[in-house]
mmCIF file of the N, C-alpha and C atoms, coordinates in Angstrom:
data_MODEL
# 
_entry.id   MODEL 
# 
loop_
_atom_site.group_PDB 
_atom_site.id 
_atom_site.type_symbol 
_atom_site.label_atom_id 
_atom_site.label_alt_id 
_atom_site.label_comp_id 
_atom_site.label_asym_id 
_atom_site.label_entity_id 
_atom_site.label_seq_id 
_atom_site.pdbx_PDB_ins_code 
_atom_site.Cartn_x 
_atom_site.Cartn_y 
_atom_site.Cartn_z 
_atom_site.occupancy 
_atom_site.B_iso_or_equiv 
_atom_site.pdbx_formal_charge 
_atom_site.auth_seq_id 
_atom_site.auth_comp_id 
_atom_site.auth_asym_id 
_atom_site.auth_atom_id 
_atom_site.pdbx_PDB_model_num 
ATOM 1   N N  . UNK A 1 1  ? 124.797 51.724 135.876 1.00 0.00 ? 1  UNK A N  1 
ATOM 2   C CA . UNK A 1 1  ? 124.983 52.978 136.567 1.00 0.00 ? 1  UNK A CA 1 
ATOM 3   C C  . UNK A 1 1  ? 126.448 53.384 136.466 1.00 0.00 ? 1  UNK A C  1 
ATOM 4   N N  . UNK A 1 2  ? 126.890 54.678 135.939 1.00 0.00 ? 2  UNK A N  1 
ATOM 5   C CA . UNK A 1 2  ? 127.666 55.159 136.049 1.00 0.00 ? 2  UNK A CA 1 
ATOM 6   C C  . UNK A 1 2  ? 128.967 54.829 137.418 1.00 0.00 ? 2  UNK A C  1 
ATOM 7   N N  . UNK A 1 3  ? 130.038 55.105 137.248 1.00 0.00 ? 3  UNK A N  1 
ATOM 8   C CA . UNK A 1 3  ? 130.632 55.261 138.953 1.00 0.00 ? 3  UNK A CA 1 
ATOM 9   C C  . UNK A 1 3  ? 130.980 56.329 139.309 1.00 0.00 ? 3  UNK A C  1 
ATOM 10  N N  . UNK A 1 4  ? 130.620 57.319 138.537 1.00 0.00 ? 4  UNK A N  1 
ATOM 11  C CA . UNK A 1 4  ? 131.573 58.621 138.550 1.00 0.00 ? 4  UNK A CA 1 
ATOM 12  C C  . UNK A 1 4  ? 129.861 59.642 137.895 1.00 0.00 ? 4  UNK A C  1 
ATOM 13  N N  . UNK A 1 5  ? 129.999 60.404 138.715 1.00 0.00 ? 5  UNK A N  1 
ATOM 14  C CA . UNK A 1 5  ? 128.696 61.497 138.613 1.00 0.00 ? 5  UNK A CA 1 
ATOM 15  C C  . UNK A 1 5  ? 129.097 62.472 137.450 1.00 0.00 ? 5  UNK A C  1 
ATOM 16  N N  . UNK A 1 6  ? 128.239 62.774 136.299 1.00 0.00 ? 6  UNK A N  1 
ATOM 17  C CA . UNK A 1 6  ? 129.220 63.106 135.195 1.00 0.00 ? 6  UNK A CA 1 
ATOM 18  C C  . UNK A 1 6  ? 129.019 64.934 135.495 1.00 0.00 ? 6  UNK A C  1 
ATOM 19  N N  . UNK A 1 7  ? 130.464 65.327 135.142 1.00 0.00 ? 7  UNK A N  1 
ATOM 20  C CA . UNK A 1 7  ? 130.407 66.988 135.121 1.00 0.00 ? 7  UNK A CA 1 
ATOM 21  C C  . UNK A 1 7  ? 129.360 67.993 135.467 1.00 0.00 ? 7  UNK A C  1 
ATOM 22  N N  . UNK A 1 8  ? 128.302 67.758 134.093 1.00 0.00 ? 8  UNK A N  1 
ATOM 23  C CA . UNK A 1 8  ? 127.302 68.509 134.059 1.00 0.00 ? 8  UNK A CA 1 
ATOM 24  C C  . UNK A 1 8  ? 126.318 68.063 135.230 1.00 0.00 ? 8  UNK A C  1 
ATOM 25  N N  . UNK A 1 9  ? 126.195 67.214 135.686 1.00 0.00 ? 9  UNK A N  1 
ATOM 26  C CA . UNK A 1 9  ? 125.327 66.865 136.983 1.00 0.00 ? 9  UNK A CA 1 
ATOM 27  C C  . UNK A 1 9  ? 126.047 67.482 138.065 1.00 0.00 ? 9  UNK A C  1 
ATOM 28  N N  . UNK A 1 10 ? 127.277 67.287 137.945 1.00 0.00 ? 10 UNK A N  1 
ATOM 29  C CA . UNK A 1 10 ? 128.477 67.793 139.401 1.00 0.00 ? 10 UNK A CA 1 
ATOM 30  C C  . UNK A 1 10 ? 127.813 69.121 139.851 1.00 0.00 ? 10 UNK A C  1 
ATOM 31  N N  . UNK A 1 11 ? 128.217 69.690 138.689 1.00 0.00 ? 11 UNK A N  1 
ATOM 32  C CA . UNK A 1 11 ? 127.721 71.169 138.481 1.00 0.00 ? 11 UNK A CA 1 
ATOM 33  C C  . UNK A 1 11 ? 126.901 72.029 138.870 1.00 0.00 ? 11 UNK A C  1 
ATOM 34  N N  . UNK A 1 12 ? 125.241 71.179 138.568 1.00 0.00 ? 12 UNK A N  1 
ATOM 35  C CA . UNK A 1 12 ? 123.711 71.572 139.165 1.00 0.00 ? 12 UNK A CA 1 
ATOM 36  C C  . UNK A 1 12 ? 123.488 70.980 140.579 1.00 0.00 ? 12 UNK A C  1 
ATOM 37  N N  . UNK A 1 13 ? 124.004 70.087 140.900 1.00 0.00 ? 13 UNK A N  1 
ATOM 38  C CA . UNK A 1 13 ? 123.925 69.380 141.482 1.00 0.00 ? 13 UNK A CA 1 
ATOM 39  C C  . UNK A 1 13 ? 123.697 69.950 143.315 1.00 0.00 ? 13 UNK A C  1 
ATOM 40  N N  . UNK A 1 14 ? 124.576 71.197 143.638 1.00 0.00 ? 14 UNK A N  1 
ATOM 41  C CA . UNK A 1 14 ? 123.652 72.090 144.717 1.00 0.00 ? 14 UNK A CA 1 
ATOM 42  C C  . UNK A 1 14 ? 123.118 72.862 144.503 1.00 0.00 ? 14 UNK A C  1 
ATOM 43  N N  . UNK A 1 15 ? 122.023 73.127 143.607 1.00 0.00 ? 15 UNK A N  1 
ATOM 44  C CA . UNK A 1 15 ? 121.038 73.504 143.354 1.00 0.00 ? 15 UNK A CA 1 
ATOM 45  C C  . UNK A 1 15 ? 119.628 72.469 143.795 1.00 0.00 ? 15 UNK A C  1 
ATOM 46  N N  . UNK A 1 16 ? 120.399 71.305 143.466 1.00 0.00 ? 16 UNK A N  1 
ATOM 47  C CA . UNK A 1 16 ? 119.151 70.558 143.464 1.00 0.00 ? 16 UNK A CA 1 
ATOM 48  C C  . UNK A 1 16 ? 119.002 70.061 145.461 1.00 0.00 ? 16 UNK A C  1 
ATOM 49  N N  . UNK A 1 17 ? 117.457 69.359 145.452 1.00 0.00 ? 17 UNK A N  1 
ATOM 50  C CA . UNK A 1 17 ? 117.540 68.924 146.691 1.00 0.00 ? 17 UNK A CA 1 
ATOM 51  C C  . UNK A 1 17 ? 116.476 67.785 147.158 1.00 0.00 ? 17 UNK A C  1 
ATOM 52  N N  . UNK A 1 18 ? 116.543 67.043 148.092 1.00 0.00 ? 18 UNK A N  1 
ATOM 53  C CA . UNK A 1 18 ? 116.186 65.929 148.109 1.00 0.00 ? 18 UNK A CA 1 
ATOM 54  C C  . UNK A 1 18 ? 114.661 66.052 147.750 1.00 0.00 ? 18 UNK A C  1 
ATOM 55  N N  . UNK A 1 19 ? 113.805 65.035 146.967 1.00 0.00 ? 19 UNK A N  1 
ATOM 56  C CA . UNK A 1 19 ? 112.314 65.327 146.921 1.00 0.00 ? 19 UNK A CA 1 
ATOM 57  C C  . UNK A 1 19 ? 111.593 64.491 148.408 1.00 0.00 ? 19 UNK A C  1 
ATOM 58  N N  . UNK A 1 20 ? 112.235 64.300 149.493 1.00 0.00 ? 20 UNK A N  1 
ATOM 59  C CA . UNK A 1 20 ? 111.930 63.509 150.906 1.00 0.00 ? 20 UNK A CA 1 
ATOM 60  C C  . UNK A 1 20 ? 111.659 64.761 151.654 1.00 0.00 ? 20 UNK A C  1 
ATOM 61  N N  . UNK A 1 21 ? 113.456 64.812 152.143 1.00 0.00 ? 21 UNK A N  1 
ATOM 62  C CA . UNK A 1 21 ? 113.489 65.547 153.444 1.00 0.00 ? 21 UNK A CA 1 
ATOM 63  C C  . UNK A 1 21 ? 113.474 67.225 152.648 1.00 0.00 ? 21 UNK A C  1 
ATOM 64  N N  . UNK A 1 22 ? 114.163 67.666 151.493 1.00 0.00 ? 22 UNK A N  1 
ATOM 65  C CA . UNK A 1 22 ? 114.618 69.011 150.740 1.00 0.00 ? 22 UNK A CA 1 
ATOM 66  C C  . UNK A 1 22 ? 116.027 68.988 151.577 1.00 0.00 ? 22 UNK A C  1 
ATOM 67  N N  . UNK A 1 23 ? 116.571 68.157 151.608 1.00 0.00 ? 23 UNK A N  1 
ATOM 68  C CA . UNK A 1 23 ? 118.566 68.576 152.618 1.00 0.00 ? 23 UNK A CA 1 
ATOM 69  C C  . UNK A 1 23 ? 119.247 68.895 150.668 1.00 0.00 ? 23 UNK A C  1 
ATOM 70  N N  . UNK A 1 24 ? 119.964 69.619 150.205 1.00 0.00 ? 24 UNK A N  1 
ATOM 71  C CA . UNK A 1 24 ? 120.779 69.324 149.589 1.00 0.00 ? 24 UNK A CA 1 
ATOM 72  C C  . UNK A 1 24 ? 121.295 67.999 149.405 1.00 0.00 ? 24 UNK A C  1 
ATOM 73  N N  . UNK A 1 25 ? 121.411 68.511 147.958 1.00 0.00 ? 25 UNK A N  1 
ATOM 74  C CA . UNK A 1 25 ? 122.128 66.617 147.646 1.00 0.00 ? 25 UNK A CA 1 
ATOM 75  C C  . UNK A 1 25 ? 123.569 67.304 146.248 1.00 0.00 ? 25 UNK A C  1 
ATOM 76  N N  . UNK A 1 26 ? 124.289 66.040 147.411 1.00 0.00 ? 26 UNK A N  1 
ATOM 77  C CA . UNK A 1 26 ? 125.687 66.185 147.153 1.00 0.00 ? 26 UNK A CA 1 
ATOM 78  C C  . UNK A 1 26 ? 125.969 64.650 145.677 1.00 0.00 ? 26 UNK A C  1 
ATOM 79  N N  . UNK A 1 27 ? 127.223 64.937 144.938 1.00 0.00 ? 27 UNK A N  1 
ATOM 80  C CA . UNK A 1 27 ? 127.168 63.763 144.283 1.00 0.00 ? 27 UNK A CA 1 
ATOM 81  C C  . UNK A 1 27 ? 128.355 62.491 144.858 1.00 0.00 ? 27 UNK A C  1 
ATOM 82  N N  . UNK A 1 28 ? 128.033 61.918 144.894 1.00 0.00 ? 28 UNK A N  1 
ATOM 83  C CA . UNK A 1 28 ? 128.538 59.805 145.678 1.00 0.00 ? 28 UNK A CA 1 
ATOM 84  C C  . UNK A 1 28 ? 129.167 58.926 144.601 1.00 0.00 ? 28 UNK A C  1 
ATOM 85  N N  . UNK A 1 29 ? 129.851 58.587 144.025 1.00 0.00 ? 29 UNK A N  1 
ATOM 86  C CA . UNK A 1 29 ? 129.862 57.013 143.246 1.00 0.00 ? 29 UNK A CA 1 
ATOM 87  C C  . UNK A 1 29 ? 128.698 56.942 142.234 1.00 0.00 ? 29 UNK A C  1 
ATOM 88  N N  . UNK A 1 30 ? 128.594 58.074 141.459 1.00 0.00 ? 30 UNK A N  1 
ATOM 89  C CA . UNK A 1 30 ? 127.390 57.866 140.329 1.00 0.00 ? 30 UNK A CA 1 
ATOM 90  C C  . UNK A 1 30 ? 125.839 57.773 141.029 1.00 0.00 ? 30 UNK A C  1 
ATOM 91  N N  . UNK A 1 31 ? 125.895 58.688 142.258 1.00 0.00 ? 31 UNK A N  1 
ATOM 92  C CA . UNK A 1 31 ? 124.630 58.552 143.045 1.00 0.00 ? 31 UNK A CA 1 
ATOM 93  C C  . UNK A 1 31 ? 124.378 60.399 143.165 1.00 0.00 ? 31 UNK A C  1 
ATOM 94  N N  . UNK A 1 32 ? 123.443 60.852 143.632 1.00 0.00 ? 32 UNK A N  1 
ATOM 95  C CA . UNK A 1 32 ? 122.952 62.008 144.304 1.00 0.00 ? 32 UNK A CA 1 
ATOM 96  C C  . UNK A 1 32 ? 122.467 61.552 145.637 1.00 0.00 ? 32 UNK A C  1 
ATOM 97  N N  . UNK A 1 33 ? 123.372 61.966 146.776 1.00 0.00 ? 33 UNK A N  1 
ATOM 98  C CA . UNK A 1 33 ? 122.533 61.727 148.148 1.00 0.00 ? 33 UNK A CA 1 
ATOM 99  C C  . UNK A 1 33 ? 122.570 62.710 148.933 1.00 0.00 ? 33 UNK A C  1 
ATOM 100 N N  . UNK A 1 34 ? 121.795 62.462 150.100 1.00 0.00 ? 34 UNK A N  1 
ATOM 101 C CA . UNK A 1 34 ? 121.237 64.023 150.760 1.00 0.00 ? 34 UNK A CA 1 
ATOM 102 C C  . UNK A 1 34 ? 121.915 63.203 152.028 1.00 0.00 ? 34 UNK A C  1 
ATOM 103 N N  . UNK A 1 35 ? 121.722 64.231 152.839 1.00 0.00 ? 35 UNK A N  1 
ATOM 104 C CA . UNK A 1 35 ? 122.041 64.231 154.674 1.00 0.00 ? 35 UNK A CA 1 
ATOM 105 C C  . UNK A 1 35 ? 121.706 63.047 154.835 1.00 0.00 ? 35 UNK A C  1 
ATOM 106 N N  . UNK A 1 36 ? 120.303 63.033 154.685 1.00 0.00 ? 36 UNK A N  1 
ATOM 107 C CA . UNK A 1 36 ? 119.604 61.931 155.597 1.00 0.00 ? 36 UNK A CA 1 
ATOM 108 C C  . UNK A 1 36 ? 119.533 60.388 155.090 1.00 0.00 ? 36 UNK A C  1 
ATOM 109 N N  . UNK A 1 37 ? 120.689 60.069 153.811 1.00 0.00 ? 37 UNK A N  1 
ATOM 110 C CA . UNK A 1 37 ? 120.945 58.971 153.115 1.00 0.00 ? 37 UNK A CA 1 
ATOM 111 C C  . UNK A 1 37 ? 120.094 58.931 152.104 1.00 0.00 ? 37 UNK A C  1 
ATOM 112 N N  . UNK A 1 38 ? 119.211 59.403 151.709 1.00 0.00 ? 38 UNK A N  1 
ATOM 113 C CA . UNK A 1 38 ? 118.214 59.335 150.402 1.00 0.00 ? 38 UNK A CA 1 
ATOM 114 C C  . UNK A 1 38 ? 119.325 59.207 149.037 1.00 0.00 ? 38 UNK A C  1 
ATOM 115 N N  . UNK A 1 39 ? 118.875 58.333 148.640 1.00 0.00 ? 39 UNK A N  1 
ATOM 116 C CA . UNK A 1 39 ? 120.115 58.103 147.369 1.00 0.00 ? 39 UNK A CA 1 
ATOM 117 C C  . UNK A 1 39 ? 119.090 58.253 145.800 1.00 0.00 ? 39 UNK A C  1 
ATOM 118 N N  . UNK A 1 40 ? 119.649 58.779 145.101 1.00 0.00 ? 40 UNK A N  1 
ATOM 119 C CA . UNK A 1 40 ? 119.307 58.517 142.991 1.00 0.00 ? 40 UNK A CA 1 
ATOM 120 C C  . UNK A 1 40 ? 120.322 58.303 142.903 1.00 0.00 ? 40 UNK A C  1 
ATOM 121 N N  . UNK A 1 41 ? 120.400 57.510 141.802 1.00 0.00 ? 41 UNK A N  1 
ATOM 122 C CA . UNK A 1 41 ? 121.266 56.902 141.273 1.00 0.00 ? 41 UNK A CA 1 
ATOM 123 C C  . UNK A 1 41 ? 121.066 57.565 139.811 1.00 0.00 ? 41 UNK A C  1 
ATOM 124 N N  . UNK A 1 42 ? 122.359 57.657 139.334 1.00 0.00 ? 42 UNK A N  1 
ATOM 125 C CA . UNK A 1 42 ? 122.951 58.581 138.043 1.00 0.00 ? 42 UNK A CA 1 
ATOM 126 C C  . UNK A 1 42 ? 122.523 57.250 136.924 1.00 0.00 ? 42 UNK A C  1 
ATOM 127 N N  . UNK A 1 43 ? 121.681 57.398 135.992 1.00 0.00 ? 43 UNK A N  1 
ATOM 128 C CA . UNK A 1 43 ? 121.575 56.717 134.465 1.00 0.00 ? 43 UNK A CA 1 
ATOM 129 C C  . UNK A 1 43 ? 123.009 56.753 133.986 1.00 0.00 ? 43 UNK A C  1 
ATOM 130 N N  . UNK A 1 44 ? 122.839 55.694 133.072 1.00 0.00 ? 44 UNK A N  1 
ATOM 131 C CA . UNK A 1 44 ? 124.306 55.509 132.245 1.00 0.00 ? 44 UNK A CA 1 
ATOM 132 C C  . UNK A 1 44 ? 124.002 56.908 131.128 1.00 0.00 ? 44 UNK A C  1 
ATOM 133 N N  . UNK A 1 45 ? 122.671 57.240 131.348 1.00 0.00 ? 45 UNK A N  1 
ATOM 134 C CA . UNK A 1 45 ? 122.640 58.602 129.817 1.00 0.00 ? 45 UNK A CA 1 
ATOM 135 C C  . UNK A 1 45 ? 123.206 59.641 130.701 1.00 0.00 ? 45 UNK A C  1 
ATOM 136 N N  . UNK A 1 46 ? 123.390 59.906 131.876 1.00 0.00 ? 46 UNK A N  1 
ATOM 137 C CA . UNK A 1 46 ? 123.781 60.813 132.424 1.00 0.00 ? 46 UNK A CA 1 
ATOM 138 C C  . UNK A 1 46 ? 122.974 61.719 133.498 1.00 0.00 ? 46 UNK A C  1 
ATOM 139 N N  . UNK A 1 47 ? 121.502 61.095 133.745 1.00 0.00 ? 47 UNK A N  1 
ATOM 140 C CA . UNK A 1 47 ? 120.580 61.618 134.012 1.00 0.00 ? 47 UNK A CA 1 
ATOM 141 C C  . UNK A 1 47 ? 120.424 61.061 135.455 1.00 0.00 ? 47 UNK A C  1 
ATOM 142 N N  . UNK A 1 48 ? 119.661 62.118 136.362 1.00 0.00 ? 48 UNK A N  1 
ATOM 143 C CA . UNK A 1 48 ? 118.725 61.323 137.696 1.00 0.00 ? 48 UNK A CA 1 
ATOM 144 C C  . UNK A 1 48 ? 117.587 61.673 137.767 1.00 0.00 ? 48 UNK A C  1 
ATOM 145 N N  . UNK A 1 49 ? 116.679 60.593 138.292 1.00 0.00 ? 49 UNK A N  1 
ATOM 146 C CA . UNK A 1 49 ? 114.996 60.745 138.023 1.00 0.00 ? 49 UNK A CA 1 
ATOM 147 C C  . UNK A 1 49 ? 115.456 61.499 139.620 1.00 0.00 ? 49 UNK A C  1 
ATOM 148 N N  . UNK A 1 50 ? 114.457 62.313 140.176 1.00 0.00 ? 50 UNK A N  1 
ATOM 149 C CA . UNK A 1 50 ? 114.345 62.801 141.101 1.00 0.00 ? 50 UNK A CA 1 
ATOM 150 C C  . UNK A 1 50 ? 112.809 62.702 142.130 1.00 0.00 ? 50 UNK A C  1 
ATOM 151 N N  . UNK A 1 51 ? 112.010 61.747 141.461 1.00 0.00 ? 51 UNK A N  1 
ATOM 152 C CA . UNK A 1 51 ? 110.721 61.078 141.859 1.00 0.00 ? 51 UNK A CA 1 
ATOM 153 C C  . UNK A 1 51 ? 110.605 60.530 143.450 1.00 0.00 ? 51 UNK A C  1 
ATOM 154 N N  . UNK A 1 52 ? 109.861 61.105 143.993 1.00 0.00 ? 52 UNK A N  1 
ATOM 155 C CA . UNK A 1 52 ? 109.616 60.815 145.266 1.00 0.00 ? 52 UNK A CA 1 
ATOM 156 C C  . UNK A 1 52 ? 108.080 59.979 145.232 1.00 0.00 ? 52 UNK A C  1 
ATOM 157 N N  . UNK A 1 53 ? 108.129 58.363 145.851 1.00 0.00 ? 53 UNK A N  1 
ATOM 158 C CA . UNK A 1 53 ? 107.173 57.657 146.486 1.00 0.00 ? 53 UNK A CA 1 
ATOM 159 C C  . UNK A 1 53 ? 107.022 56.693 145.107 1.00 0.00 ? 53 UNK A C  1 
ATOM 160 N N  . UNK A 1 54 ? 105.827 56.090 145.320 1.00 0.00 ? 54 UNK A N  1 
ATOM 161 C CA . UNK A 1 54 ? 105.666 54.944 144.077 1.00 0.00 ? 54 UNK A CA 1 
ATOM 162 C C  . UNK A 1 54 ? 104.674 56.087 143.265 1.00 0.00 ? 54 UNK A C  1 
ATOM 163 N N  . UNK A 1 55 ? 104.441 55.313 142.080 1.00 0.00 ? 55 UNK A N  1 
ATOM 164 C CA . UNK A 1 55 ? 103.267 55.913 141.303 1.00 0.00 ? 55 UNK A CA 1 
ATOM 165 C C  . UNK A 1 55 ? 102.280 55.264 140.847 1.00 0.00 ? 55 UNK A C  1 
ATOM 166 N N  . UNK A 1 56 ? 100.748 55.141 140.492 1.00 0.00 ? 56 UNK A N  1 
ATOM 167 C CA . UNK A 1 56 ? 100.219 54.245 140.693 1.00 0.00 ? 56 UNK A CA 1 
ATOM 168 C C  . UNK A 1 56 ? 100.501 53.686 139.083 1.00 0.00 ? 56 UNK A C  1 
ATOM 169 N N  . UNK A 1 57 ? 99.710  52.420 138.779 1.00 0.00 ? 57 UNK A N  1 
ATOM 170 C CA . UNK A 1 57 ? 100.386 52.057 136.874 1.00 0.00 ? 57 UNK A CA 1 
ATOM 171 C C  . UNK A 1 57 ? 99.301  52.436 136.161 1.00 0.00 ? 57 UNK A C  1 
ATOM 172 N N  . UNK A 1 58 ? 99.534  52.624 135.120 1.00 0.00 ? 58 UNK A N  1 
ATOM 173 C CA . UNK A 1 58 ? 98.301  53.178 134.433 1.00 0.00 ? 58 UNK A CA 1 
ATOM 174 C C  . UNK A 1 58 ? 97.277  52.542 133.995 1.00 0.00 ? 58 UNK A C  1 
ATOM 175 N N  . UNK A 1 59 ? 96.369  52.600 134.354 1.00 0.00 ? 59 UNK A N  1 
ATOM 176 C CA . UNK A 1 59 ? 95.157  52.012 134.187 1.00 0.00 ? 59 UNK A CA 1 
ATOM 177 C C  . UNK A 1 59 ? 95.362  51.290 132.738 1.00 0.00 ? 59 UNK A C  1 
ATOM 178 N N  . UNK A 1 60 ? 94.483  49.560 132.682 1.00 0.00 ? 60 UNK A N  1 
ATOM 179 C CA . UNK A 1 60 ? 94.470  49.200 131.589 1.00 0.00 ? 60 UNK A CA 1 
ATOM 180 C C  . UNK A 1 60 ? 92.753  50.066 131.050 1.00 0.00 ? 60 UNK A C  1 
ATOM 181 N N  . UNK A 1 61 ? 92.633  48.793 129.377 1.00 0.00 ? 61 UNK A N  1 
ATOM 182 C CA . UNK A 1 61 ? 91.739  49.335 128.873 1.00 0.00 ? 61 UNK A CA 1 
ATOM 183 C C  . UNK A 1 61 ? 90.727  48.293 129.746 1.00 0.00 ? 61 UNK A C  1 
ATOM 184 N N  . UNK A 1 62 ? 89.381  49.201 129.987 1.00 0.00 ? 62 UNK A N  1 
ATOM 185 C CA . UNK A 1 62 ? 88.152  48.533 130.421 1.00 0.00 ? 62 UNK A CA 1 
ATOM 186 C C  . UNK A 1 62 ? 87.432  47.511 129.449 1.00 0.00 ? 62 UNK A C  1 
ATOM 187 N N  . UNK A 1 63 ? 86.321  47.044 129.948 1.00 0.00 ? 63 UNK A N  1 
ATOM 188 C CA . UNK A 1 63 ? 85.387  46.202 128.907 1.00 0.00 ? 63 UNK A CA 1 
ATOM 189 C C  . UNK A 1 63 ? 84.939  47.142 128.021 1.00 0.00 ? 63 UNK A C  1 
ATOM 190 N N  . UNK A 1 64 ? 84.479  47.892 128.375 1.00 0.00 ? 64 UNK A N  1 
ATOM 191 C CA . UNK A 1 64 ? 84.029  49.268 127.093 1.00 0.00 ? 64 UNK A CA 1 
ATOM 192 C C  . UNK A 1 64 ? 84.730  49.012 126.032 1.00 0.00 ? 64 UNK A C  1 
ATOM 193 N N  . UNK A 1 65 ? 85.886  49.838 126.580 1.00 0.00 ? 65 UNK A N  1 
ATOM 194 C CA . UNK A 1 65 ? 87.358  49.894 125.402 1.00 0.00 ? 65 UNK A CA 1 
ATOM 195 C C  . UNK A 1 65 ? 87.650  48.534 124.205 1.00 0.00 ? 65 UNK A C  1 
ATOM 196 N N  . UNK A 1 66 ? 87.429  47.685 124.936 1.00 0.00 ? 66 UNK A N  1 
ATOM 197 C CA . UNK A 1 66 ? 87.397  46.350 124.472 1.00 0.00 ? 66 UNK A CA 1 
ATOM 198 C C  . UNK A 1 66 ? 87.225  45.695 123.520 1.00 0.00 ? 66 UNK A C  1 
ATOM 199 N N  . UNK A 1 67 ? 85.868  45.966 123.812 1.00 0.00 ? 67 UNK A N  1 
ATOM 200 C CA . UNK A 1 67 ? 84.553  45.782 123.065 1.00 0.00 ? 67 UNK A CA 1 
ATOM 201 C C  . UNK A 1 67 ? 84.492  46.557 122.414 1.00 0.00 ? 67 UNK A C  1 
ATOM 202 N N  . UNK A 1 68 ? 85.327  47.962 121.819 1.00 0.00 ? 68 UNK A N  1 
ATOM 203 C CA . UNK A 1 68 ? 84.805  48.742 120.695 1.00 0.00 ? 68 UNK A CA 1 
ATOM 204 C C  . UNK A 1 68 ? 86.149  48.250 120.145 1.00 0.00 ? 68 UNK A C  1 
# 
């Protein structure tokens, strides 16, 4: 992780807003955090996922699938 939130994120960056509470999110130490402490953390590519909750994994292949 970055330590330093790079430019072009600085930039968009109140535009964007938390996917929890929606507070604005300010940039931290190579983080995006909102009011209410919700933190992303900045990729070394320069990027933040902005994904709220788990997701489920993707299904494997069945016996069907398998078997063909």
């Amino acid at each position: 992780m970055p330590s330093v939130v790079p430019a072009s994120l600085s930039s968009v960056a109140p535009r964007l807003h938390c996917p929890v509470c929606r507070r604005p999110l300010t940039p931290s130490r190579g983080s995006l955090v909102c009011l209410e402490g919700h933190t992303y953390d900045v990729a070394r590519q320069g990027y933040v996922t902005l994904l709220a909750g788990r997701t489920r994994p993707a299904p494997g292949d069945d016996a069907g699938m398998v078997a063909a």
